[in-house]
N, C-alpha and C positions, 0 to 999 in steps of 0.2 A: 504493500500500500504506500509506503512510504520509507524513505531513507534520509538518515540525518548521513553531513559529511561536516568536518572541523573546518573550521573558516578559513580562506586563504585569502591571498591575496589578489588571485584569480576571480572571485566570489564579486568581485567588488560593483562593477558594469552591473549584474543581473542582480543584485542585494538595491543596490541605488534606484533602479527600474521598480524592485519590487514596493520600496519603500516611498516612492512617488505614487506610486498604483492607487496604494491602499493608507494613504496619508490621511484623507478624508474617514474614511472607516475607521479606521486606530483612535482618531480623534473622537471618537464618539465615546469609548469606555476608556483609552488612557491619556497620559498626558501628550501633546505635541511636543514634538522633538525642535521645534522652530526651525522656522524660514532658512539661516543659515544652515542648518543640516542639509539641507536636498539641494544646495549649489555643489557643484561639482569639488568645487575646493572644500567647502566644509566637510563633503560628505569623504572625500581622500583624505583630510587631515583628522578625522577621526577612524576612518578606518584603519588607517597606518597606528592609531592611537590602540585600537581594540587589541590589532596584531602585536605590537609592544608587551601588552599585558598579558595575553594566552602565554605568549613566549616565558613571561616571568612567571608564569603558574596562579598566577591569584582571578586567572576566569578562564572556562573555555566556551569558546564562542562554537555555535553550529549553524547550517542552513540544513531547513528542510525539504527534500525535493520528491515529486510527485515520481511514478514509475516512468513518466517519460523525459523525466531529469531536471524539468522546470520546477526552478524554487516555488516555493507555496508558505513558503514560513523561515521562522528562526526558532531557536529554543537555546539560552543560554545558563550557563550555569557562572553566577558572579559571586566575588569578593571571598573567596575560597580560605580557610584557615580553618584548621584547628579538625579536623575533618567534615565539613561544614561549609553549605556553600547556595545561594540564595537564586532558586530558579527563575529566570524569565523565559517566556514566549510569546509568540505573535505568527498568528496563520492568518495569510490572505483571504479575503472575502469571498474571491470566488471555489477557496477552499473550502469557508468555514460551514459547520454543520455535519461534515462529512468524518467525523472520527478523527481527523490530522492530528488534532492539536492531542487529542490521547492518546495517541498513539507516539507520538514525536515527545510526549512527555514520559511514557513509557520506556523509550528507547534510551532518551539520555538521562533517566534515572537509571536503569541497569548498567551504563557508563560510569554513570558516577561510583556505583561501587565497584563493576569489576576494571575498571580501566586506569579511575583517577581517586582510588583510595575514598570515598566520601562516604562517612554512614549517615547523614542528615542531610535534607531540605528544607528551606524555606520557601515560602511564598508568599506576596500578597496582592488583593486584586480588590480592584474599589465595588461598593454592596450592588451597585448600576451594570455590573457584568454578571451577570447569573450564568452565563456560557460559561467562564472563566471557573467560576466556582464550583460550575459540575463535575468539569475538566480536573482541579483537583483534587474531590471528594472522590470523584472514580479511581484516581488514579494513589488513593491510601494517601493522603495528606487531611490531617485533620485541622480543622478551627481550634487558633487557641487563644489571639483577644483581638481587639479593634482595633484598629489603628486609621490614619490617615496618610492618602495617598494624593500629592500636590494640592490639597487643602480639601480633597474630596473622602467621605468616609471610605472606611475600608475593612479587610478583616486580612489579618496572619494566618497563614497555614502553618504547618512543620510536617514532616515525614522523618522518623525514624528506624535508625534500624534498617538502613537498605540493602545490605546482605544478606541478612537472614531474610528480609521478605521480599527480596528479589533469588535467592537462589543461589548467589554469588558463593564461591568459597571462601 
């Protein structure tokens, strides 16, 4: 159904497209990334920014792509320590609805434990995404308090334990 691959540098043309596309849509339940991100130079001088940091280890960045290779999504895993490390995602529109985003969240939570050591996630997603929220309660991440997400409510997830309840050894 889908495949995540770890972001490159390659990524970058078809990631900028994707995030043009669906600028409008993402605006609806998260924050806008502003204006200077989707200029060609913002969006190369953050990208070369993300790349920087997967290299240091404290995030890995993925793109999600359909069977016939076109991205459809991201799914990131940030600010990593301690083995612990705070899930993002985002599937295109004319994805969404169709399983991606659980599956993409699936995949690189069984990443995180057998590939990059992680036994914890986090996540949080404003109370206005009920998509979002399904996508984690499916995917074994519980509610644990409220929070707010660019001044709009919200709620923390956590998943623990992703070895044992992923399979991993």
């Amino acid at each position: 159904m889908v495949s995540l691959e770890r972001l490159t540098a390659g990524h970058a043309e078809a990631l900028l497209a994707f995030e043009r596309e669906n600028r409008a849509y993402f605006a609806r339940t998260v924050p806008d990334r502003g204006d200077a991100y989707f200029t060609p130079a913002g969006f190369a001088a953050r990208h070369r920014a993300l790349l920087a940091e997967q290299r240091a280890g404290v995030c890995h960045f993925h793109v999600v792509l359909d069977d016939a290779g076109k991205l459809i999504g991201r799914v990131n895993l940030l600010d990593v320590a301690d083995g612990c490390a705070e899930l993002g995602y985002r599937v295109g529109e004319r994805a969404a609805g169709r399983g991606v985003a659980t599956a993409a969240v699936a995949e690189v939570s069984r990443l995180a434990a057998a590939e990059y050591g992680l036994t914890t996630l986090t996540a949080v997603t404003t109370l206005d995404n009920p998509a979002s929220m399904t996508v984690l309660t499916r995917s074994g991440f519980t509610p644990v308090e409220n929070t707010t997400v660019d001044s709009r409510p919200g709620i923390r997830y956590v998943r623990r334990h992703l070895a044992t309840a992923l399979g991993a050894p």
